[in-house]
Backbone as CSV, one residue per row, in Angstrom:
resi,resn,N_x,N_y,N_z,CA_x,CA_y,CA_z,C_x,C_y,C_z
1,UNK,0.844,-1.197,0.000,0.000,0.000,0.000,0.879,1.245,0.000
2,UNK,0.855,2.575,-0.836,1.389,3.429,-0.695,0.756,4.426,-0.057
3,UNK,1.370,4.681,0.775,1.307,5.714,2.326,2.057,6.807,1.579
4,UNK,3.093,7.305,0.848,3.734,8.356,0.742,4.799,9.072,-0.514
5,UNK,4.424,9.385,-1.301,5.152,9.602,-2.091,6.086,10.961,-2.558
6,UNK,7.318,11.158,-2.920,7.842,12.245,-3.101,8.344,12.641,-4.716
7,UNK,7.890,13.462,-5.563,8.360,13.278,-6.820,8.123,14.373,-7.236
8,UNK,8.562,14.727,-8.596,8.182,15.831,-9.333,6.941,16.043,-9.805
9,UNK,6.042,17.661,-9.813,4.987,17.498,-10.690,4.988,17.641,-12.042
10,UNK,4.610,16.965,-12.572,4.541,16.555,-14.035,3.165,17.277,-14.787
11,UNK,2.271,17.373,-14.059,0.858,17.972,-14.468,-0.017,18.357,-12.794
12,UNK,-0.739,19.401,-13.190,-1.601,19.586,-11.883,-2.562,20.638,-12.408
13,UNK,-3.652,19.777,-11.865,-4.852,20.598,-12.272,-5.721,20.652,-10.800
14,UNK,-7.303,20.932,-10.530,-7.750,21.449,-9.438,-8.073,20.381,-8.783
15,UNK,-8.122,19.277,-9.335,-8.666,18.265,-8.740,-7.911,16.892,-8.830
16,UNK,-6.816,16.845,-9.344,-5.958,15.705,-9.391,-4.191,16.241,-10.465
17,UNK,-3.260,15.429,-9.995,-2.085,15.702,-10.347,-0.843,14.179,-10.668
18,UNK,-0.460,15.025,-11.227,0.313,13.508,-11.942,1.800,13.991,-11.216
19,UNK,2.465,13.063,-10.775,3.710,12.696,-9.588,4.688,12.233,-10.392
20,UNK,5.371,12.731,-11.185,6.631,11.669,-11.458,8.000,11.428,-10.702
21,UNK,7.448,10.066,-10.262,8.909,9.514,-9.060,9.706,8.586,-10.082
22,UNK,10.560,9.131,-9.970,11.156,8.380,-10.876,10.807,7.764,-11.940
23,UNK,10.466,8.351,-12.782,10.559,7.716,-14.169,8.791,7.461,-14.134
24,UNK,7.995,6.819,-13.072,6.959,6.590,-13.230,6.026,7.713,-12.726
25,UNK,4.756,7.795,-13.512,4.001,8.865,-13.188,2.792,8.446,-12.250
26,UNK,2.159,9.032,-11.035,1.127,8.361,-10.497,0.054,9.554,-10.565
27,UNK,-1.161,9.056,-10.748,-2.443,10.108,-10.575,-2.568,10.169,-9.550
28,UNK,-2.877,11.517,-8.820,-3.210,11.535,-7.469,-4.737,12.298,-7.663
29,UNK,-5.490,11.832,-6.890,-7.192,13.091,-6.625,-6.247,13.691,-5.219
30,UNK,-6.700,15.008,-5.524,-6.744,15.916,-4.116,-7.527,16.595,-3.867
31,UNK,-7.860,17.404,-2.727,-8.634,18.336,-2.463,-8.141,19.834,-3.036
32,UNK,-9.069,20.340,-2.572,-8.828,22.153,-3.690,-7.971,22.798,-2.156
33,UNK,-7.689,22.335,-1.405,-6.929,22.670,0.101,-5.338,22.647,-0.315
34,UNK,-5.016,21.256,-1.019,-4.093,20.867,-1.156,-3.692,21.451,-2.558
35,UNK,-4.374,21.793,-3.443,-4.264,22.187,-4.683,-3.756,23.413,-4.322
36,UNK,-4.471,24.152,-4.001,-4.124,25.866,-3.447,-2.860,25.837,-2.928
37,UNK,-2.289,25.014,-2.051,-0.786,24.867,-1.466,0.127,24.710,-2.336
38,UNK,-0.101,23.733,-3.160,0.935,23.196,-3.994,1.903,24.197,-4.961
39,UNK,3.241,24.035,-5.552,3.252,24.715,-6.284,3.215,24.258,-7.687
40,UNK,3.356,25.015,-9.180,2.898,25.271,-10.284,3.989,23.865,-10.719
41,UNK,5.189,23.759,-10.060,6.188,22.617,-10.447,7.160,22.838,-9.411
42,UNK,7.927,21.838,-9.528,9.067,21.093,-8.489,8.791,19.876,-7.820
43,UNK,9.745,19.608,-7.022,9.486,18.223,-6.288,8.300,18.428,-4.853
44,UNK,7.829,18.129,-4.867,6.639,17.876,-3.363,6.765,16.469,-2.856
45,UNK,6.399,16.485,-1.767,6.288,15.043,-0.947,4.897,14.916,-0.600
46,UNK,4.201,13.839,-1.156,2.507,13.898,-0.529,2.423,12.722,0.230
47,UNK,1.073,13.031,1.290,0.840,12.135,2.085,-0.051,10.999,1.232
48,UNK,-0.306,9.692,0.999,-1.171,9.151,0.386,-2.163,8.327,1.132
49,UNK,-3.123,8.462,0.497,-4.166,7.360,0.602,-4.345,6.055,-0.061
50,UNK,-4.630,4.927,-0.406,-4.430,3.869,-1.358,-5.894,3.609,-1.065
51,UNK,-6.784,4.166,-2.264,-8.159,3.491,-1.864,-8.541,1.722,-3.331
52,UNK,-8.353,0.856,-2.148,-8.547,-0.131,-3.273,-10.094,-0.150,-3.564
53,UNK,-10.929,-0.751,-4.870,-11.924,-1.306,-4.978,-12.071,-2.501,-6.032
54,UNK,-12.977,-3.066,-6.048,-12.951,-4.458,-7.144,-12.124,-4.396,-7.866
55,UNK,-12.385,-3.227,-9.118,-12.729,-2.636,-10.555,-11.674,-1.813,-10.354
56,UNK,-10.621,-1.061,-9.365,-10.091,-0.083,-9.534,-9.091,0.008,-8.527
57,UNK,-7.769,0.922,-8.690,-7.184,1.256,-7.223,-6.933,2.485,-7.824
58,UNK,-7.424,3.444,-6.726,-7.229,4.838,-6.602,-6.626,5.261,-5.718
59,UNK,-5.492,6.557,-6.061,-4.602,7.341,-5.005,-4.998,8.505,-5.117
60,UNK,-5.296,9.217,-3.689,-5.486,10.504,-2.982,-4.463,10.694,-2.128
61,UNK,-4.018,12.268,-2.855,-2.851,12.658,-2.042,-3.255,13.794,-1.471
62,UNK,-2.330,14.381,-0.449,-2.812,15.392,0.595,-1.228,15.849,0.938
63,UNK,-1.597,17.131,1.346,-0.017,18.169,1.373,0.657,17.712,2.740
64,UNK,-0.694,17.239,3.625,-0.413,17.036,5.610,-0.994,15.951,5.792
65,UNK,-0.214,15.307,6.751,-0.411,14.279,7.496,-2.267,14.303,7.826
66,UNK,-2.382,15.554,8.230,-3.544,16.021,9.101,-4.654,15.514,8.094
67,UNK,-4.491,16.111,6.830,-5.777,16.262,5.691,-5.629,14.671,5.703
68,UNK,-4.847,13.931,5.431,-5.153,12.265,5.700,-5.738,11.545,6.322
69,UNK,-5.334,12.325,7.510,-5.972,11.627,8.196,-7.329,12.206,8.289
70,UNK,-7.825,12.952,7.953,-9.238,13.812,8.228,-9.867,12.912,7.426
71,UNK,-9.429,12.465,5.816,-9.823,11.772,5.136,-10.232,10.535,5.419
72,UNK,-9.093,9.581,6.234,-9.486,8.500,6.354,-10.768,8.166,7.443
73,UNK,-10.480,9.096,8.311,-11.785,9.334,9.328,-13.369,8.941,8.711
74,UNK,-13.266,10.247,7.222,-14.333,10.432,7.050,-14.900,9.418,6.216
75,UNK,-13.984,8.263,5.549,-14.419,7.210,4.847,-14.789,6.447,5.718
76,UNK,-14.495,6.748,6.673,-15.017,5.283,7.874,-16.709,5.391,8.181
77,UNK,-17.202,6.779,8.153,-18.410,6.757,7.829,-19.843,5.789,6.596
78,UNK,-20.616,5.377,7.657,-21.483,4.636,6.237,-22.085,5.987,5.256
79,UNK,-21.855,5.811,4.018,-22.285,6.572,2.911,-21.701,7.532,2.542
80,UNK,-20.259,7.630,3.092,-19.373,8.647,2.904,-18.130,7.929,1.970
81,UNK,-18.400,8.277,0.540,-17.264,7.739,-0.241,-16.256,8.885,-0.411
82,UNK,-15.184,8.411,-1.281,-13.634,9.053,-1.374,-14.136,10.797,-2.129
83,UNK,-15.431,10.475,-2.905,-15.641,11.248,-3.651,-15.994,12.751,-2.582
84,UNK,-16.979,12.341,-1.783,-17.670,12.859,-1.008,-16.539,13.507,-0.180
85,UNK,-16.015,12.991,0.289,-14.645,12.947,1.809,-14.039,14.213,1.240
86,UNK,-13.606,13.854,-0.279,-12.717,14.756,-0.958,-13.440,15.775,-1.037
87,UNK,-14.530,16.154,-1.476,-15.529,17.268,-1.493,-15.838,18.454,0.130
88,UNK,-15.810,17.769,1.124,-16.042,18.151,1.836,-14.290,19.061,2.700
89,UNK,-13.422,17.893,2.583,-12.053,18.709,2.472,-11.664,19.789,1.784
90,UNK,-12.406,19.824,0.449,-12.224,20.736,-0.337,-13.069,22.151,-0.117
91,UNK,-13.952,22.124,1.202,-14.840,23.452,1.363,-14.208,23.578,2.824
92,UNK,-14.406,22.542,3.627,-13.594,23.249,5.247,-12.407,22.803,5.227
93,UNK,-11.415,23.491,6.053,-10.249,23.196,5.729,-9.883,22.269,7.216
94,UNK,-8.675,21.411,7.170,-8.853,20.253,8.094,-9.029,20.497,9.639
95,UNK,-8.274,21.415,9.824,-8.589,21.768,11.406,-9.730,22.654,11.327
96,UNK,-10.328,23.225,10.834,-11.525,23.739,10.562,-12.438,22.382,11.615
97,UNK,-12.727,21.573,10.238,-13.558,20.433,10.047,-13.535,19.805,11.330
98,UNK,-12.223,19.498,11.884,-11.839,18.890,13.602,-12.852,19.643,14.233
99,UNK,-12.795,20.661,14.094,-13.587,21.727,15.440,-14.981,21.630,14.863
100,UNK,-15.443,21.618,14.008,-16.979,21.352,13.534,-17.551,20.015,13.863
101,UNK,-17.128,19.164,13.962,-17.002,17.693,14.569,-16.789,17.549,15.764
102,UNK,-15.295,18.325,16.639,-15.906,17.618,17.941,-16.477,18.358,18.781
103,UNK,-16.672,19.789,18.116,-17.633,20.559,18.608,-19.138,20.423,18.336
104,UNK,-19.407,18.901,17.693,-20.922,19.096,16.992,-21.770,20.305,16.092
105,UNK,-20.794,21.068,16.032,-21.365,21.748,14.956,-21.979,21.617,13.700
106,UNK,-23.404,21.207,13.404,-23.969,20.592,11.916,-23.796,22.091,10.796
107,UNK,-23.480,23.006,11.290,-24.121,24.412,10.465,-22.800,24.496,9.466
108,UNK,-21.815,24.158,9.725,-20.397,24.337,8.931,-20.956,22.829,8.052
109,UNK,-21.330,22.009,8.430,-21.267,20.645,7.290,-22.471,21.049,6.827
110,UNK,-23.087,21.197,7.087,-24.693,22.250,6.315,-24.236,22.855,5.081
111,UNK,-23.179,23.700,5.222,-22.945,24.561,4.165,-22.126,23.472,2.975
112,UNK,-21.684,22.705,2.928,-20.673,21.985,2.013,-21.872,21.434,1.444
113,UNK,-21.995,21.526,-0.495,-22.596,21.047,-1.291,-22.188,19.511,-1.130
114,UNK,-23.845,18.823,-0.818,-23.822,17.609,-0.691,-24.030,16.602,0.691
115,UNK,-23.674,17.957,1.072,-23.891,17.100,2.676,-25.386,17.768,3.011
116,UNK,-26.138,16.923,3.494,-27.536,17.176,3.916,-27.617,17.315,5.186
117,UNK,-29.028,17.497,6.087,-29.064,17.875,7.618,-28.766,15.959,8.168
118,UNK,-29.347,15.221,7.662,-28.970,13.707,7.617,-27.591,13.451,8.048
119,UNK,-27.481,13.354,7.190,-25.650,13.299,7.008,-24.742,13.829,7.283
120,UNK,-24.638,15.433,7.900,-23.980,16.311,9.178,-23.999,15.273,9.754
121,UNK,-25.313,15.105,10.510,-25.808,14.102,11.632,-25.492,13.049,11.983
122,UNK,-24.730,12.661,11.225,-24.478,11.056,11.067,-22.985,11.485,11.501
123,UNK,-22.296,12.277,10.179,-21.135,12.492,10.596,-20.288,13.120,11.923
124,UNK,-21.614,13.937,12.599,-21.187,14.243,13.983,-21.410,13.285,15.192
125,UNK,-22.237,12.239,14.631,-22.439,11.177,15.387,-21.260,10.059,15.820
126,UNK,-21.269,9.964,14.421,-20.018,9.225,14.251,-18.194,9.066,14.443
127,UNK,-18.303,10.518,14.374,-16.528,10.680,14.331,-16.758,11.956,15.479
128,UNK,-17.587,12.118,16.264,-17.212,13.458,17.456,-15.966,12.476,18.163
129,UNK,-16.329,11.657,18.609,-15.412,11.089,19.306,-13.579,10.568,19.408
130,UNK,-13.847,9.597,17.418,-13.105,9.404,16.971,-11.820,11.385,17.086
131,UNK,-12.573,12.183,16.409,-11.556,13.135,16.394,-11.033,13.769,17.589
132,UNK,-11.893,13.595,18.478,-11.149,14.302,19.746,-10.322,13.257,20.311
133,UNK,-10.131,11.958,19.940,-9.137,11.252,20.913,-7.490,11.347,19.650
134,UNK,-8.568,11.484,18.383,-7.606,11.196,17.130,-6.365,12.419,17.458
135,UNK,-7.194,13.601,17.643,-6.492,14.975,17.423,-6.751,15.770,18.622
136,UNK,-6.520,15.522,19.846,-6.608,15.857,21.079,-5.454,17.183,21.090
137,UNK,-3.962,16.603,20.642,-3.193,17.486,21.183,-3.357,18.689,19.939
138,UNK,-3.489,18.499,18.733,-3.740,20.134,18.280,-4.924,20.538,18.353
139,UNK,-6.247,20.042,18.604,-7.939,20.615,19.285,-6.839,21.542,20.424
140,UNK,-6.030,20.875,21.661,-5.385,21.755,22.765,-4.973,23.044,22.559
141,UNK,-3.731,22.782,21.206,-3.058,23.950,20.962,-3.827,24.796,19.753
142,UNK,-4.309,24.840,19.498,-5.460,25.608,19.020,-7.051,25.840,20.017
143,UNK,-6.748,26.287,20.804,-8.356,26.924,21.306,-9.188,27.891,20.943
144,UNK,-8.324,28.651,20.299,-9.429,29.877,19.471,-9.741,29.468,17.981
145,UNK,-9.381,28.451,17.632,-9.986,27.898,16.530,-11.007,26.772,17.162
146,UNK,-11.505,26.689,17.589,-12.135,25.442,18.431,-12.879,25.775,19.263
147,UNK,-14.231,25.120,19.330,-15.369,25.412,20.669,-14.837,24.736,21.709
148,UNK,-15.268,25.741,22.680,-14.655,25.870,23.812,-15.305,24.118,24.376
149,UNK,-15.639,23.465,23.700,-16.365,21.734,24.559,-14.693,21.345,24.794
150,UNK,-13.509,21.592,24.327,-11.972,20.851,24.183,-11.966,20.599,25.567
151,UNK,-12.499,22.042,26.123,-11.610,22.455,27.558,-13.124,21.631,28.610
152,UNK,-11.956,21.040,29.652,-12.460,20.015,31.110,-14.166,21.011,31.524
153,UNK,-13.557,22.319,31.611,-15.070,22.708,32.033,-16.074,23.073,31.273
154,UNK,-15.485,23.167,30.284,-16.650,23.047,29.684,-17.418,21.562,29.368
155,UNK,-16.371,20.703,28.792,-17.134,19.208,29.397,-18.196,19.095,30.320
156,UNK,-18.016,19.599,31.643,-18.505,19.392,32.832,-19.655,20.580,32.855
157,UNK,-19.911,21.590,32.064,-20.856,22.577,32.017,-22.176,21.745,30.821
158,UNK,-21.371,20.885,29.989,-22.539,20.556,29.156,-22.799,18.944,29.961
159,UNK,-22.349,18.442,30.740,-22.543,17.154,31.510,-23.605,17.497,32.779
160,UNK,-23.633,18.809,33.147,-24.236,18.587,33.972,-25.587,19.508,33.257
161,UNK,-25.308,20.188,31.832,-26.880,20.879,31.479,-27.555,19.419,31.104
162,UNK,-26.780,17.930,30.215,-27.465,17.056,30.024,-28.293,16.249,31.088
163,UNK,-27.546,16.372,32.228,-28.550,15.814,33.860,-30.077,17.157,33.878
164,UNK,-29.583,17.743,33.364,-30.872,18.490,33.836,-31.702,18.565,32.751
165,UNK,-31.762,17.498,31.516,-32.837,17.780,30.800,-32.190,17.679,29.378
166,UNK,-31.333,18.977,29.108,-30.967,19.556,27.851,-30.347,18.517,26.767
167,UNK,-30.689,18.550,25.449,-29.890,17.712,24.618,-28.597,18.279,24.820
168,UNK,-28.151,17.076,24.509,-26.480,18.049,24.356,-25.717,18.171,23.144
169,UNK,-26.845,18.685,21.962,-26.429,19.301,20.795,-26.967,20.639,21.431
170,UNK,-27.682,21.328,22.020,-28.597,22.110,21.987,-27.473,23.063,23.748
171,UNK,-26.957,21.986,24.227,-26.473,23.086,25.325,-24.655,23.279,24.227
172,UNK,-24.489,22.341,23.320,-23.313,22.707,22.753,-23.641,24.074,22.283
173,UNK,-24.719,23.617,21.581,-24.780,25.228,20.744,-25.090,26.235,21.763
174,UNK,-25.509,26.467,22.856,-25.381,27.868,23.459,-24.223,28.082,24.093
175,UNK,-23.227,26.892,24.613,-21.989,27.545,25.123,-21.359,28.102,23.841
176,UNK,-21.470,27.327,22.357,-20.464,28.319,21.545,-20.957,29.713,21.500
177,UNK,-21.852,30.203,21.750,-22.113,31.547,21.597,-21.797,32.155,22.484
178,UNK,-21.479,31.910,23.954,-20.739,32.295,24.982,-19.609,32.811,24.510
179,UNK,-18.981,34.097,25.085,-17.746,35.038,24.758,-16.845,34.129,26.344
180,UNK,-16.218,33.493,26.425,-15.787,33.089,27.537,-14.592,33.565,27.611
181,UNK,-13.883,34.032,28.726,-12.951,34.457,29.026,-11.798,33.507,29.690
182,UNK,-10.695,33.692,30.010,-9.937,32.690,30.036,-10.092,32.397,31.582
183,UNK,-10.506,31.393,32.242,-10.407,31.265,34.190,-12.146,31.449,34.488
184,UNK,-13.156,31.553,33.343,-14.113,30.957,33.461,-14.870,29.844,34.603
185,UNK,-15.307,30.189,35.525,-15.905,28.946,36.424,-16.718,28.120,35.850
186,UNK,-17.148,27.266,36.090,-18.010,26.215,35.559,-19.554,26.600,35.848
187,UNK,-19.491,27.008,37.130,-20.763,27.961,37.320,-21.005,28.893,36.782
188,UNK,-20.337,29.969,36.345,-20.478,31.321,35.196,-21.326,30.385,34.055
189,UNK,-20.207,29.413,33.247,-20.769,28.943,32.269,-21.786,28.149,31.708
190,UNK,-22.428,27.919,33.412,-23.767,27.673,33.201,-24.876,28.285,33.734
191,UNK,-24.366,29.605,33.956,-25.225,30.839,34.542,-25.832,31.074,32.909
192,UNK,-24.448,31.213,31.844,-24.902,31.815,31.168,-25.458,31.245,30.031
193,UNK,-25.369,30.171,29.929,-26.047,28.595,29.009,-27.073,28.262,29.413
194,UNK,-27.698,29.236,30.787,-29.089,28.725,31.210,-29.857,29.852,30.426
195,UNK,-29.639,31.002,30.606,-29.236,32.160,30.503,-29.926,32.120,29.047
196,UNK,-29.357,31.540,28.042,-29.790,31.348,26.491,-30.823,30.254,26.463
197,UNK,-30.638,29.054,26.894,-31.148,27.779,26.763,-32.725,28.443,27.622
198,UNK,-33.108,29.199,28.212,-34.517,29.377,28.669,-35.259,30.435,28.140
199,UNK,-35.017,31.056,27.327,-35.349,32.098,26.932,-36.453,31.659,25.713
């Protein structure tokens, strides 16, 4: 299986690029993330995907480790093919997408042509978890890209709105609208998540 390849570009267009490693040329599909990075020619090193099927073996390459893995995540989903995965990489960008996921956010996968209110749904169902154990330490070092659910109290602000009733898509979404400040009590943050959530 090829995991990684480094070679010259030979051709590149918006949606796939030809690799020549030595002497041989490989098609790669990418996202328009990775396209935008790339440059016009020279040598690059891409991360790969090896998607086998019956009838076919297809390679998807990616500029970061990260977009790979975002990818492979999202094939693990039922009804989420390479096509789709790639589509959706190609509108949020990967740490974007982390924080829309393990923040449950459906309104960012809302917007990507193709993804329905269904299928957010599924996908936040499915991989909230997977990504926060996947990508714990940069969700950490990124907090202002990221709903504040990363951080312990806030955990514990939407654990204890779910004892009292609240879905906990529904208390996610009022802590992100919270302006929280840094040393936040756990009580503030559910002064003020009650605060929205009753109104």
């Amino acid at each position: 299986m090829i995991a990684q390849l480094t070679g010259e570009i030979a051709y590149r267009s918006i949606d796939h690029l030809i690799l020549d490693v030595g002497g041989v040329g490989y098609r790669l599909m990418i996202p328009l993330s990775t396209f935008y990075s790339l440059p016009e020619q020279g040598q690059v090193r891409l991360q790969v995907h090896t998607h086998v099927k019956e009838d076919a073996l297809q390679l998807f390459g990616f500029l970061t480790l990260e977009e790979k893995q975002m990818f492979t995540l999202l094939l693990s989903v039922s009804g989420v093919g390479p096509k789709l995965a790639l589509n959706i990489l190609s509108n949020i960008p990967a740490e974007q997408l982390q924080s829309a996921l393990a923040s449950g956010d459906s309104n960012q996968l809302n917007n990507v042509p193709g993804i329905g209110k269904k299928t957010a749904e599924r996908l936040i169902l499915e991989l909230q978890e997977k990504v926060r154990k996947t990508f714990a330490a940069e969700i950490a070092s990124h907090p202002e890209t990221v709903s504040p659910s990363s951080g312990t109290r806030i955990e514990d602000a939407i654990s204890a709105l779910v004892n009292l009733g609240y879905k906990e898509q529904l208390a996610r979404k009022a802590l992100n609208s919270l302006d929280l400040a840094d040393g936040t009590s756990v009580e503030e943050i559910l002064k003020g998540a009650l605060r929205i959530l009753v109104k």
